[in-house]
C-alpha positions in Angstrom: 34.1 -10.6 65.6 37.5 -12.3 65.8 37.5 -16.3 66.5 38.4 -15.8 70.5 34.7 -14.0 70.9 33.4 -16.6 68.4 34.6 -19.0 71.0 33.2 -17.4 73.8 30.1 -16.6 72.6 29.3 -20.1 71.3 31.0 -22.3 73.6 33.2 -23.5 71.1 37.1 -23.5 71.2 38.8 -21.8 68.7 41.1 -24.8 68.1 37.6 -26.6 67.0 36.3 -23.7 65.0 39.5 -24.2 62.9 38.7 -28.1 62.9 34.7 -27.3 61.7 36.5 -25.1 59.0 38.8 -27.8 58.2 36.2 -30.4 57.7 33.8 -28.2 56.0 31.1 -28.4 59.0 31.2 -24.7 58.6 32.2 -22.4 56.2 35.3 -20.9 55.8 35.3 -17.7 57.5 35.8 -14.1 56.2 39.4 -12.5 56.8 40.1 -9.3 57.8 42.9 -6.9 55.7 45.3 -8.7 57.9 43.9 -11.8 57.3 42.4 -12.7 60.7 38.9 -14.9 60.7 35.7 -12.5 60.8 32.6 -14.4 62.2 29.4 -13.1 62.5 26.3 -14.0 65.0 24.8 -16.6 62.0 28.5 -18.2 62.4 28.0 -18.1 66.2 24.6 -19.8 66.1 25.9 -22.5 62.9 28.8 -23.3 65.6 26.0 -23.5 68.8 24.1 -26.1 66.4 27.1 -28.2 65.6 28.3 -28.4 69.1 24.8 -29.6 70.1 24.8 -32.3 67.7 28.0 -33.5 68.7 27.4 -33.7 72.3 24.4 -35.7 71.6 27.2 -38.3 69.8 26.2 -37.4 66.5 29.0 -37.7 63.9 30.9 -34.9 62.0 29.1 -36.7 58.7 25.6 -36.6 60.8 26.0 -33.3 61.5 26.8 -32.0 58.1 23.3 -33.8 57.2 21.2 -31.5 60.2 23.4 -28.7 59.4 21.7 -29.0 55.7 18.8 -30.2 56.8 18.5 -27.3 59.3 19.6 -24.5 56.7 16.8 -26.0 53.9 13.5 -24.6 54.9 12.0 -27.0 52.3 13.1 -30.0 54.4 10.8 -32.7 55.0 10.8 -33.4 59.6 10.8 -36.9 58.8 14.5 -36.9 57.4 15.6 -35.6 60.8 13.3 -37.8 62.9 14.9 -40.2 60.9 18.5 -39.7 61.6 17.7 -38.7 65.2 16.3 -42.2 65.1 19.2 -43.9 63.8 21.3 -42.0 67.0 18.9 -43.2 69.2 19.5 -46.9 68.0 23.6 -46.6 68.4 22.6 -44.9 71.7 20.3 -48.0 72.9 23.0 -50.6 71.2 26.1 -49.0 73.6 23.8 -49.0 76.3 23.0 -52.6 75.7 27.1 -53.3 75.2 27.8 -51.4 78.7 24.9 -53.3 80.4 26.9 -56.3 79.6 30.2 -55.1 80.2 29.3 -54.3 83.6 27.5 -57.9 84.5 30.4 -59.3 83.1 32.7 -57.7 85.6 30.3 -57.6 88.6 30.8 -61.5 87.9 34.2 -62.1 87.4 35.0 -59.3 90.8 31.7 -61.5 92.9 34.3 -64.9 92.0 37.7 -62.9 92.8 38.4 -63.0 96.9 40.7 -60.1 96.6 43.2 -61.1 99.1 46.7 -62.1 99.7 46.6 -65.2 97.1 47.6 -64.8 93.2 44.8 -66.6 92.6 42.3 -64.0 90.4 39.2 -64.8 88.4 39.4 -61.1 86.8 42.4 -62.0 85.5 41.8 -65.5 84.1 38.4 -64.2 82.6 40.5 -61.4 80.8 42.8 -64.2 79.7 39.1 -66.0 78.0 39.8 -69.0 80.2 36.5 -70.7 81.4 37.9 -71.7 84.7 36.9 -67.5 85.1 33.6 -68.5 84.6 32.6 -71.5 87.1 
């Protein structure tokens, strides 16, 4: 099949198959006599996998590690519960990071009157100034 069905059928845009290519997540594809990309329905599932990954935020260099890990039938679980686990860890630190973004800004908008005058707490707590924080 020609890279548009690839796309379809995986979900994948061409314009990131030719990125995957480009970055060796998968490999290059056959050509045709005139040279077009040939995939086949292993490429289609290789391309299902990699988009998975990614949309649960694992990197292109994490992925390339499943990808081998998920290819080698002699792979020990425990290397994949392992970098699963390290996702997890990034996943709980962000979450901890957004937790106190947001407190941070519920604080400075409970302090800012949001009326006519230019006085604004968001503003002077972007600026770093303690007066923000009383």
């Amino acid at each position: 099949m020609n890279i548009g069905a690839a796309a379809r059928q995986s979900g994948v845009s061409a314009k990131t198959i030719r990125y995957y290519e480009s970055v060796g997540l998968i490999a290059p594809a056959d050509r045709s006599a005139g040279g077009y990309r040939v995939y086949d329905r292993r490429d289609v599932e290789t391309l299902r996998f990699v988009q998975r990954a990614r949309s649960l935020g694992f990197s292109v260099e994490e992925v390339g590690s499943l990808l081998a890990l998920w290819q080698d039938r002699q792979r020990s679980s425990a290397e994949v519960k392992a970098l699963a686990r390290r996702r997890v860890e990034e996943i709980d630190r962000k979450i901890a990071e957004l937790t106190e973004m947001r407190a941070t800004l519920t604080h400075l908008m409970e302090r800012c009157h949001g009326d006519e005058r230019p006085d604004c707490p968001i503003l002077t707590g972007l600026a770093g100034s303690a007066k923000a924080e009383r």
